[in-house]
Biopython code that builds the backbone (N, CA, C, O; Angstrom):
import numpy as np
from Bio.PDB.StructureBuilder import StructureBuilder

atoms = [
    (1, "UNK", "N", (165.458, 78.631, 161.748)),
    (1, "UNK", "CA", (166.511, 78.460, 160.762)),
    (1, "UNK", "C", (167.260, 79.779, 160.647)),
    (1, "UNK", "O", (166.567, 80.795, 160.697)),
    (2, "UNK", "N", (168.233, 79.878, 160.538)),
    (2, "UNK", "CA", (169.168, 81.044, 160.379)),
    (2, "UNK", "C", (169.326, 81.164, 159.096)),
    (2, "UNK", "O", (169.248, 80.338, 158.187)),
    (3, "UNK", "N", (169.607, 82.512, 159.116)),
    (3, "UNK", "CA", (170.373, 83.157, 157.759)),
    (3, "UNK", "C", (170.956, 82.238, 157.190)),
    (3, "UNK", "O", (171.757, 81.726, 157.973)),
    (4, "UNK", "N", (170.964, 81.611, 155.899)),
    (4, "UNK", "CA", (172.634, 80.714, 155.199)),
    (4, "UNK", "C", (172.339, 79.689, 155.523)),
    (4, "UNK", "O", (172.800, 78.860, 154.739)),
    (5, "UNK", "N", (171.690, 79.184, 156.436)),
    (5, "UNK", "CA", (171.675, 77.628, 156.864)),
    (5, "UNK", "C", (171.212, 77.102, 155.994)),
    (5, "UNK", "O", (170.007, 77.283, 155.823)),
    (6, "UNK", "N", (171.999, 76.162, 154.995)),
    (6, "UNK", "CA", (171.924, 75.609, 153.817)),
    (6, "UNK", "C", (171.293, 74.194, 154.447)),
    (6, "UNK", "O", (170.175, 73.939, 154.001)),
    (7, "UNK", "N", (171.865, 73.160, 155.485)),
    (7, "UNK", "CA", (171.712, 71.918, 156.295)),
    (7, "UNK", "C", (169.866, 72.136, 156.438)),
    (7, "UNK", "O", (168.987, 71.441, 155.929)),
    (8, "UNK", "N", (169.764, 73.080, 157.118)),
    (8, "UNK", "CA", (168.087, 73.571, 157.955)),
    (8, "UNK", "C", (167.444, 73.532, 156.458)),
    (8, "UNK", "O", (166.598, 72.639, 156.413)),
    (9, "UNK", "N", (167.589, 74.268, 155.132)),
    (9, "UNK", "CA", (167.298, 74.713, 153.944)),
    (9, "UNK", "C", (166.801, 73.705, 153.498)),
    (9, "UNK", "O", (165.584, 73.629, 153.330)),
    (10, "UNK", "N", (167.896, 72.397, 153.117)),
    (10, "UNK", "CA", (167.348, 71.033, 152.753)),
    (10, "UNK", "C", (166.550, 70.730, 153.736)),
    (10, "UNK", "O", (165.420, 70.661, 153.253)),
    (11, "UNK", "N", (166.516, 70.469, 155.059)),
    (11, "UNK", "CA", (165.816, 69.719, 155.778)),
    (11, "UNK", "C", (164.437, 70.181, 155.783)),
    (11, "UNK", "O", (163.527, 69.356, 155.862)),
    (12, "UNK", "N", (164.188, 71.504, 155.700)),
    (12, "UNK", "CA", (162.675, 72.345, 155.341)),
    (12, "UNK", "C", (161.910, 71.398, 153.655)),
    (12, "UNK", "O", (160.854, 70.937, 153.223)),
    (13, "UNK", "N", (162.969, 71.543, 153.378)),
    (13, "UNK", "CA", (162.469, 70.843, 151.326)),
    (13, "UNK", "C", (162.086, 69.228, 151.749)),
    (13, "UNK", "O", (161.242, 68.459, 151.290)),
    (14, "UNK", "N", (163.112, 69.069, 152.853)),
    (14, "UNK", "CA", (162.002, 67.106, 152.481)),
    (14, "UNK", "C", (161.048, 67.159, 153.239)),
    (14, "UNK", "O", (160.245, 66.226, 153.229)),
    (15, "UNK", "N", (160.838, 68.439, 154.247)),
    (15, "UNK", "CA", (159.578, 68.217, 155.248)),
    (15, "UNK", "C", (159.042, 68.385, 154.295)),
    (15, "UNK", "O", (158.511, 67.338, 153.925)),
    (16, "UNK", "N", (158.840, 69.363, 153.505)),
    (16, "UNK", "CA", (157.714, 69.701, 152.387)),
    (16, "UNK", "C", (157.374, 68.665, 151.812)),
    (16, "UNK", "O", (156.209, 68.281, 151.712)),
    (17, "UNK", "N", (158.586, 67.971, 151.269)),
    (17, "UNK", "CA", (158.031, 67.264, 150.409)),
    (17, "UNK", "C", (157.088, 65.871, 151.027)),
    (17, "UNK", "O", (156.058, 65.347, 150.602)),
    (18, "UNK", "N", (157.840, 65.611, 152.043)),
    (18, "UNK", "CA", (156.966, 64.470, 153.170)),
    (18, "UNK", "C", (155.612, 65.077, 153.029)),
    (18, "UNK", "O", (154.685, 64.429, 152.544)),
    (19, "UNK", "N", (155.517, 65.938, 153.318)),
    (19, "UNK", "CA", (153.854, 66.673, 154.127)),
    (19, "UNK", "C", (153.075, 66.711, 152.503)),
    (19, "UNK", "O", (151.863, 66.496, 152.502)),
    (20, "UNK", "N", (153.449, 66.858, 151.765)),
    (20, "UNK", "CA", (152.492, 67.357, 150.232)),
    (20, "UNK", "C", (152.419, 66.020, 149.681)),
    (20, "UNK", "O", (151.597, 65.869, 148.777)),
    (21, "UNK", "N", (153.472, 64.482, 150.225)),
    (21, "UNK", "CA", (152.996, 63.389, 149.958)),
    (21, "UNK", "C", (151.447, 63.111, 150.692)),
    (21, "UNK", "O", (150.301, 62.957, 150.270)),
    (22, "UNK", "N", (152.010, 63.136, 151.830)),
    (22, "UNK", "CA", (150.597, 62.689, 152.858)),
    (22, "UNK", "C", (149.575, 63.156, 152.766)),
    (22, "UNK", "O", (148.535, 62.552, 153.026)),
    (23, "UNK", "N", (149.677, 64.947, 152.175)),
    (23, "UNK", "CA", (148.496, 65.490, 151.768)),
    (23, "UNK", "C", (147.247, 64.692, 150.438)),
    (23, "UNK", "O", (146.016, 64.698, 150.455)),
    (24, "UNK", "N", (148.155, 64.122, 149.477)),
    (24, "UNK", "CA", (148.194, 63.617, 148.775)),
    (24, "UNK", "C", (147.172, 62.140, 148.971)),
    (24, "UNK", "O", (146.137, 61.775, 148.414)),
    (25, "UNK", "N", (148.110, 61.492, 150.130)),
    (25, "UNK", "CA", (147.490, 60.587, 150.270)),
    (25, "UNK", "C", (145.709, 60.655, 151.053)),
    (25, "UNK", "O", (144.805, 59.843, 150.855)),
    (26, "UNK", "N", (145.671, 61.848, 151.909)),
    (26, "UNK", "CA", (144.883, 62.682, 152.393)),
    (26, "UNK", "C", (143.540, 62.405, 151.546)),
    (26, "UNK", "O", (142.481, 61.790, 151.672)),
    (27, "UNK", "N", (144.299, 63.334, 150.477)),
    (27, "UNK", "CA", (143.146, 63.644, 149.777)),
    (27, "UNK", "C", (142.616, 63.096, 148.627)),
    (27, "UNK", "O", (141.926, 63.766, 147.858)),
    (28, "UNK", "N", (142.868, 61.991, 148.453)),
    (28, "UNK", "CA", (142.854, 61.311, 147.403)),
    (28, "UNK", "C", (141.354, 60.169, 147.626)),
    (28, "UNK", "O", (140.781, 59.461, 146.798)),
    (29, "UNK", "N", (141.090, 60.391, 149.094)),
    (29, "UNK", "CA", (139.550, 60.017, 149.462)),
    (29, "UNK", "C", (138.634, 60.769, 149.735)),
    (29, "UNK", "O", (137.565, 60.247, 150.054)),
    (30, "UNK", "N", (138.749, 62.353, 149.698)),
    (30, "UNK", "CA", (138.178, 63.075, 150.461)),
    (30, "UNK", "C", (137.522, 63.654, 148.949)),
    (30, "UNK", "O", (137.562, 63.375, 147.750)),
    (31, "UNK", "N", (136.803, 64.801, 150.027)),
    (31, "UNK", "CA", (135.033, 65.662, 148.533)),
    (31, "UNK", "C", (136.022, 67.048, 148.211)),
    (31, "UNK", "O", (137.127, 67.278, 148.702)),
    (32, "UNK", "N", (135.479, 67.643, 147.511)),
    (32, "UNK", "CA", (135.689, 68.913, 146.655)),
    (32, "UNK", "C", (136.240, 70.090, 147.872)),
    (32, "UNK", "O", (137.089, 70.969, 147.722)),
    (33, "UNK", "N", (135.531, 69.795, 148.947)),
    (33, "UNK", "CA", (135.161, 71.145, 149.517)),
    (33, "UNK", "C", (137.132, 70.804, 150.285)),
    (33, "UNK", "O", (138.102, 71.540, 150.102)),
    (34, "UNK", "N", (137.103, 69.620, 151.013)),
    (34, "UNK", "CA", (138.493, 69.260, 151.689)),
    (34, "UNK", "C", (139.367, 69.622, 150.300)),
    (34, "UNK", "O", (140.557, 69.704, 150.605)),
    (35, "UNK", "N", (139.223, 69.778, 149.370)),
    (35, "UNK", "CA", (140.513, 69.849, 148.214)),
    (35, "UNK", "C", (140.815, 71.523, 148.356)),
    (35, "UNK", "O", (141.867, 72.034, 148.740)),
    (36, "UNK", "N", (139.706, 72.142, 147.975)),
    (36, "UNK", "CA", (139.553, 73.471, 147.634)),
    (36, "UNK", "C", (140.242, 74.595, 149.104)),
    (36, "UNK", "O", (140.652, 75.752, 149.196)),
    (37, "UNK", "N", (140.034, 73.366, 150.092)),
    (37, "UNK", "CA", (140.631, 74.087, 151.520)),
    (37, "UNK", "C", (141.898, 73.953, 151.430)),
    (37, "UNK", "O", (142.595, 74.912, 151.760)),
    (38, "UNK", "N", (142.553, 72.668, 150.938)),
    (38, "UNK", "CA", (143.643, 72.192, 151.324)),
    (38, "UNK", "C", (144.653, 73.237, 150.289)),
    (38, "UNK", "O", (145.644, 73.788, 150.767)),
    (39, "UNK", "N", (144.294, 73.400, 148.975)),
    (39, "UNK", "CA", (144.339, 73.965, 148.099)),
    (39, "UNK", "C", (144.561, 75.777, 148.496)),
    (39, "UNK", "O", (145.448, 76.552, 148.139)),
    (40, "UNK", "N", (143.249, 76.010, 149.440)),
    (40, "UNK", "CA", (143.789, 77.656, 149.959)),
    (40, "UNK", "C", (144.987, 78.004, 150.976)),
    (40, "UNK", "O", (145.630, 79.025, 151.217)),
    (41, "UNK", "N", (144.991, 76.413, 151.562)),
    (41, "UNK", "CA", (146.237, 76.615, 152.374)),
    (41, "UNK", "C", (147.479, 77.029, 151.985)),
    (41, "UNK", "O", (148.135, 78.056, 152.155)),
    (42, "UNK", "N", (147.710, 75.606, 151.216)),
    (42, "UNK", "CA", (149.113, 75.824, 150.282)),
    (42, "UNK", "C", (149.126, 77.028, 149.221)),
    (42, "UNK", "O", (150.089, 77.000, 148.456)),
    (43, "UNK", "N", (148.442, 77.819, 149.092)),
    (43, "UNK", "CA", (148.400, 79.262, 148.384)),
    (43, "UNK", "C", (148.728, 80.324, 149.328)),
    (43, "UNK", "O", (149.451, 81.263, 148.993)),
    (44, "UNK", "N", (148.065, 80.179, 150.868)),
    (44, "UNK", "CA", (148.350, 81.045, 151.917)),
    (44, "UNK", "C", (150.178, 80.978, 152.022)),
    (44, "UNK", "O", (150.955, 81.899, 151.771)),
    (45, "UNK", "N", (150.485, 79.676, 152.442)),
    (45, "UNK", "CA", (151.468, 78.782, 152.692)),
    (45, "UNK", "C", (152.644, 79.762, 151.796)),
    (45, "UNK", "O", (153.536, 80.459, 152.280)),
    (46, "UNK", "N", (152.318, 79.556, 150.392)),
    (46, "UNK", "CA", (153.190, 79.966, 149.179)),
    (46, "UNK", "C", (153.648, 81.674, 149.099)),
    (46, "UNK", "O", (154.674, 82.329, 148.912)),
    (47, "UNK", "N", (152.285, 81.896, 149.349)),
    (47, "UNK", "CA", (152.310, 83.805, 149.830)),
    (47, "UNK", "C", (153.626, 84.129, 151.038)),
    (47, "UNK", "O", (154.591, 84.887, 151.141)),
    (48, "UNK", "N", (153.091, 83.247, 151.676)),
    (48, "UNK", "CA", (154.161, 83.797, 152.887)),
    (48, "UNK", "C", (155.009, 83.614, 152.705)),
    (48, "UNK", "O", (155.733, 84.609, 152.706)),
    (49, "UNK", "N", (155.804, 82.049, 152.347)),
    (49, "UNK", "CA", (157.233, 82.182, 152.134)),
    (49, "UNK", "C", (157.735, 82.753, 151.092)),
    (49, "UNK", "O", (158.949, 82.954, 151.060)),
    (50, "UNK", "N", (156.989, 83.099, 150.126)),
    (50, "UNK", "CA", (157.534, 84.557, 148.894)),
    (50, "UNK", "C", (157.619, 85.772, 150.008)),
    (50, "UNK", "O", (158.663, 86.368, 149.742)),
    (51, "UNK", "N", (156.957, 86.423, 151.180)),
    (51, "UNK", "CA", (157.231, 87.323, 151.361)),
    (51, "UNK", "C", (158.209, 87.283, 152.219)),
    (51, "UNK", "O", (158.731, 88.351, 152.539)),
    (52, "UNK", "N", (158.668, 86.077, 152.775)),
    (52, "UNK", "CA", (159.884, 85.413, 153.999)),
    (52, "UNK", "C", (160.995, 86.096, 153.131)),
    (52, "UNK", "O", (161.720, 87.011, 153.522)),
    (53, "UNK", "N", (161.022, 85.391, 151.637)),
    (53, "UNK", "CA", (162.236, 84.939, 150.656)),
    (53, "UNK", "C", (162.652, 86.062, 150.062)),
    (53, "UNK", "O", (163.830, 86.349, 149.852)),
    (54, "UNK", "N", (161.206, 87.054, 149.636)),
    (54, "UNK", "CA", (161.875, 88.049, 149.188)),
    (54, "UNK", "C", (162.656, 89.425, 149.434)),
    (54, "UNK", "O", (162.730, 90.330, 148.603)),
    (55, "UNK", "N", (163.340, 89.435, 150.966)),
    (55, "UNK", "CA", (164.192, 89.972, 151.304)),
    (55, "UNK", "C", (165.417, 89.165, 151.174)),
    (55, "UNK", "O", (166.167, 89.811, 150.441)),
    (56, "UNK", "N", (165.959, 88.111, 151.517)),
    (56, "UNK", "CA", (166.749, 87.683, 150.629)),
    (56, "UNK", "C", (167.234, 87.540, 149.196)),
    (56, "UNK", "O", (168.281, 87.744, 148.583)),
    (57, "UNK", "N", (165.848, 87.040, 148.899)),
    (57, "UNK", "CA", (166.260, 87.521, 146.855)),
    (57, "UNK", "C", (166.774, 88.787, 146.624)),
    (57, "UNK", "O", (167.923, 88.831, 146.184)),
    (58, "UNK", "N", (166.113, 89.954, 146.844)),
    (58, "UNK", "CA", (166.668, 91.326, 146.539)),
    (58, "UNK", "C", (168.047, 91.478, 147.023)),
    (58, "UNK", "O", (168.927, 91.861, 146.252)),
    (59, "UNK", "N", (168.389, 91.088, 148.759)),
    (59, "UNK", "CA", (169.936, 91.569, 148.732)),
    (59, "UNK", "C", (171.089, 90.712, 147.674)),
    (59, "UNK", "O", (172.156, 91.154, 147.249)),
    (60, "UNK", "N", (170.462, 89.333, 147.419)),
    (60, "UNK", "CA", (171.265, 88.647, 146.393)),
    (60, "UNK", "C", (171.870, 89.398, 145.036)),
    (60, "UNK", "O", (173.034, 89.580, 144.680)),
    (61, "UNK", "N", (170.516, 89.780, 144.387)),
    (61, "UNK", "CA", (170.544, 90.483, 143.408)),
    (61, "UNK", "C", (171.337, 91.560, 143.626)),
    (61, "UNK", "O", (172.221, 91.699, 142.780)),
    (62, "UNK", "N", (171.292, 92.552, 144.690)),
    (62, "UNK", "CA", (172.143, 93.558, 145.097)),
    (62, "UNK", "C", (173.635, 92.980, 144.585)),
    (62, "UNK", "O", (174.183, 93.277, 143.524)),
    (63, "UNK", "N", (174.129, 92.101, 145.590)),
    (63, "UNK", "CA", (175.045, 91.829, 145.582)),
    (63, "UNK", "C", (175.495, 91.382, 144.338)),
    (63, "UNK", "O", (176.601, 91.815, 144.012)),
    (64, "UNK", "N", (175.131, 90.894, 143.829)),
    (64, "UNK", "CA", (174.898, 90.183, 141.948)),
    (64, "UNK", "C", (175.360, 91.696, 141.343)),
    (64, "UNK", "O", (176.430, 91.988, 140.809)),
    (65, "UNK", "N", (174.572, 92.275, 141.522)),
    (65, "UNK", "CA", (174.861, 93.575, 140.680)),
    (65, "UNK", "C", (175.980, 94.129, 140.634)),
    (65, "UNK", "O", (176.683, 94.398, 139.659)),
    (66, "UNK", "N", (176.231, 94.397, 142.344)),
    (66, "UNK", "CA", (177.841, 94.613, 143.017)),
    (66, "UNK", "C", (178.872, 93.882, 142.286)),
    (66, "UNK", "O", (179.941, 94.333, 141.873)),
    (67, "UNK", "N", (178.506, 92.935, 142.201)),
    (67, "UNK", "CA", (179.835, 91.948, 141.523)),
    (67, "UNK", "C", (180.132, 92.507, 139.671)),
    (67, "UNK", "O", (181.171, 92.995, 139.224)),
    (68, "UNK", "N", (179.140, 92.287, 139.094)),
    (68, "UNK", "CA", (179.428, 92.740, 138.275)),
    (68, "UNK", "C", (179.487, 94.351, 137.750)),
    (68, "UNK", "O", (180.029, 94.720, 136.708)),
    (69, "UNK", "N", (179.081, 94.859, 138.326)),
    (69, "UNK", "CA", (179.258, 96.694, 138.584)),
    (69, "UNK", "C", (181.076, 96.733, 138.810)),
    (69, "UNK", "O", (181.920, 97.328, 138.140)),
    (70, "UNK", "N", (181.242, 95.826, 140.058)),
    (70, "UNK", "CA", (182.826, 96.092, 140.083)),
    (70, "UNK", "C", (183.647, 95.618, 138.892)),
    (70, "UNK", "O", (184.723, 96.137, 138.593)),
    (71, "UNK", "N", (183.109, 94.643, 138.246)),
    (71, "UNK", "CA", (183.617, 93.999, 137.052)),
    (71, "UNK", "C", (184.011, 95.088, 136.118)),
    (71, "UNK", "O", (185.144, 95.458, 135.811)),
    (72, "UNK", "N", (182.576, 95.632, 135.633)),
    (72, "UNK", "CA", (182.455, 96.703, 134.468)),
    (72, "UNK", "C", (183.558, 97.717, 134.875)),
    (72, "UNK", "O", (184.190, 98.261, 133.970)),
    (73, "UNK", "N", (183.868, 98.045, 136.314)),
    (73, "UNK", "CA", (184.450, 99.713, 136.331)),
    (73, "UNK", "C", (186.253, 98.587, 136.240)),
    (73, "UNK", "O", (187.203, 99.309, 135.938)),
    (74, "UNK", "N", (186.480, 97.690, 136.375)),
    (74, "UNK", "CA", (187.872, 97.878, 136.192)),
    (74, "UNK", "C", (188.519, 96.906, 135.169)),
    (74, "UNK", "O", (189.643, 96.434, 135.340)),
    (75, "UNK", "N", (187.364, 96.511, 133.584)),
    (75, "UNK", "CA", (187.775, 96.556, 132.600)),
    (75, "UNK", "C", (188.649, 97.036, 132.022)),
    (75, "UNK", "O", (188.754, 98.261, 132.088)),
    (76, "UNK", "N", (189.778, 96.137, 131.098)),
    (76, "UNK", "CA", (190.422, 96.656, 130.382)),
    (76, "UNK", "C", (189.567, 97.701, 129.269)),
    (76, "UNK", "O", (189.684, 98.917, 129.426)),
    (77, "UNK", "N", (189.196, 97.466, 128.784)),
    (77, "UNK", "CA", (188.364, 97.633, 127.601)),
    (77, "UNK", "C", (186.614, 98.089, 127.663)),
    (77, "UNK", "O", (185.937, 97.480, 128.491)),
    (78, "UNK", "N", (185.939, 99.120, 126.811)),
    (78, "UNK", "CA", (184.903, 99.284, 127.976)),
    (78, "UNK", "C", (183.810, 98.298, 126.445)),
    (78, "UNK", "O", (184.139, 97.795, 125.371)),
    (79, "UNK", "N", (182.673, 98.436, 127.087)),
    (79, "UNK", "CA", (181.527, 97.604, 125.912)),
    (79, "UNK", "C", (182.023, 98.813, 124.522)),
    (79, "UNK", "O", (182.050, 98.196, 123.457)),
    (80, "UNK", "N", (182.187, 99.478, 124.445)),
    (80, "UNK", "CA", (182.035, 100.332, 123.183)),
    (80, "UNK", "C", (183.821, 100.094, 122.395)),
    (80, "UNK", "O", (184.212, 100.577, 121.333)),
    (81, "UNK", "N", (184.523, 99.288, 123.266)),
    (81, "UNK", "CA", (186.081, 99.074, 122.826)),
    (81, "UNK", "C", (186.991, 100.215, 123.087)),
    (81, "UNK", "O", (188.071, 100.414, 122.531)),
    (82, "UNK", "N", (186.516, 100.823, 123.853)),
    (82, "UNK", "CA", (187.740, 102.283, 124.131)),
    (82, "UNK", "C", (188.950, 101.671, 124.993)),
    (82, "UNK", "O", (188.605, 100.503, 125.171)),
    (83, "UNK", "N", (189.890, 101.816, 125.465)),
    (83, "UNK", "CA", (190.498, 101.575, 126.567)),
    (83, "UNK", "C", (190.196, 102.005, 127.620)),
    (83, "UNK", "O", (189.616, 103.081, 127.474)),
    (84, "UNK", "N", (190.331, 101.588, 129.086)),
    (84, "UNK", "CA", (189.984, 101.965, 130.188)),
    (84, "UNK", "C", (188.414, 101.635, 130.475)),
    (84, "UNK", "O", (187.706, 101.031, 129.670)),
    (85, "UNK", "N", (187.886, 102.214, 131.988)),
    (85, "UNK", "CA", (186.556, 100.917, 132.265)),
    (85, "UNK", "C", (185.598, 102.477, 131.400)),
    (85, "UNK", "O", (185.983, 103.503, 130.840)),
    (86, "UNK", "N", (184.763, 102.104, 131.598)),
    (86, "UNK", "CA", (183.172, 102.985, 130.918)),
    (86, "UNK", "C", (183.673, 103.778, 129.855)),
    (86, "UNK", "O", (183.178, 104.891, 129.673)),
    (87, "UNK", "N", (184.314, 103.485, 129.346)),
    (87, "UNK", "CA", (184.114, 104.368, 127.791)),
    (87, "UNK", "C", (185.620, 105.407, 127.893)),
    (87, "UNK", "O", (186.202, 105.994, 126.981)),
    (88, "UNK", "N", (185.905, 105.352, 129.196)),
    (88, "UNK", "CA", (186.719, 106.946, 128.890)),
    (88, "UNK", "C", (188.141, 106.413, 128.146)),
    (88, "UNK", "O", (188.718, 105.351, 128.379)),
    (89, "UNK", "N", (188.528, 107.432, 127.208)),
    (89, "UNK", "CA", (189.971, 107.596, 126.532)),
    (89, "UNK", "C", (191.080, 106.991, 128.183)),
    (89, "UNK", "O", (191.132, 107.375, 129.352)),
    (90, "UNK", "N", (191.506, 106.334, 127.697)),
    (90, "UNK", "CA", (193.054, 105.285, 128.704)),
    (90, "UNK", "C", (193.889, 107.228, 128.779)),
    (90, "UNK", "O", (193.561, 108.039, 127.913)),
    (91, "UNK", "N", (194.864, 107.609, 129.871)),
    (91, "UNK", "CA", (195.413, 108.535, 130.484)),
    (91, "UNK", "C", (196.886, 108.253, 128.990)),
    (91, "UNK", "O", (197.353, 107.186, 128.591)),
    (92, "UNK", "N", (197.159, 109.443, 128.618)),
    (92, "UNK", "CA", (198.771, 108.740, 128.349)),
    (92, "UNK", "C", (199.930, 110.150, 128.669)),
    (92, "UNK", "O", (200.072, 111.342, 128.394)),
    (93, "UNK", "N", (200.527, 109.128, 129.370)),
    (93, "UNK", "CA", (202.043, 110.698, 129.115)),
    (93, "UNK", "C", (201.393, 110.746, 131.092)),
    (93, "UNK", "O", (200.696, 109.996, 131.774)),
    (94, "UNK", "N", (202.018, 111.880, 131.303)),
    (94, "UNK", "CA", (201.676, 112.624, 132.949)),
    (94, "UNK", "C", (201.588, 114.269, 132.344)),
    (94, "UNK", "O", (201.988, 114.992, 131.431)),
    (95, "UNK", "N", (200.717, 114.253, 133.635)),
    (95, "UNK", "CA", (199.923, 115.649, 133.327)),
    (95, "UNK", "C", (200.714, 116.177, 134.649)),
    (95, "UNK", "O", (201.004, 115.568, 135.678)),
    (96, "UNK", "N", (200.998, 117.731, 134.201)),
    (96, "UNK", "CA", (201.697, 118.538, 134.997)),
    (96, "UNK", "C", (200.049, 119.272, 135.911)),
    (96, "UNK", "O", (200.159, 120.118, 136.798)),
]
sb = StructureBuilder()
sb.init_structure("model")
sb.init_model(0)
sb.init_chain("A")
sb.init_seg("    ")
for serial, (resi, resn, name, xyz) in enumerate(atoms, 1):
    if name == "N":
        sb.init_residue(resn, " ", resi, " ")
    sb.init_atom(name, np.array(xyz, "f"), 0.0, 1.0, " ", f" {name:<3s}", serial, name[0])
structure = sb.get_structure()
């Protein structure tokens, strides 16, 4: 699956969801010990794709930040109500 591939993205979510039916159906005859395995899998399973995902999450957030970082610096108005972005006094007149 590539970067962005939103199409591949869904198609990963109904395999899942197919496979955790059947597991389901799996195990719904089976003893303690088949649960407790099946059970360490999907924990292994879960580990990894948090550590797949979380280079993506972070540059998101980056970028998240970016967006609104650029927001804040070219405010009219800053959070404290001054004119101009972060607080500083707005320029007036020209400076020699």
């Amino acid at each position: 699956m590539s970067a962005g591939d939103i199409d591949a993205l869904a198609q990963v979510v109904r395999d899942k969801e197919a496979a955790l039916r059947s597991l389901v159906v799996e195990l719904a005859g089976s003893d303690g010990a088949a649960l407790a395995d099946a059970l360490r899998r999907a924990r292994d399973l879960n580990q990894r794709n948090a550590r797949l995902l979380a280079p993506h999450a972070n540059a998101n957030r980056a970028r998240i930040e970016t967006l609104f970082g650029a927001a804040r610096a070219s405010a009219v108005y800053s959070p404290n109500g001054n004119a101009g972005p972060q607080g500083r006094p707005a320029a007036r007149g020209v400076r020699a």
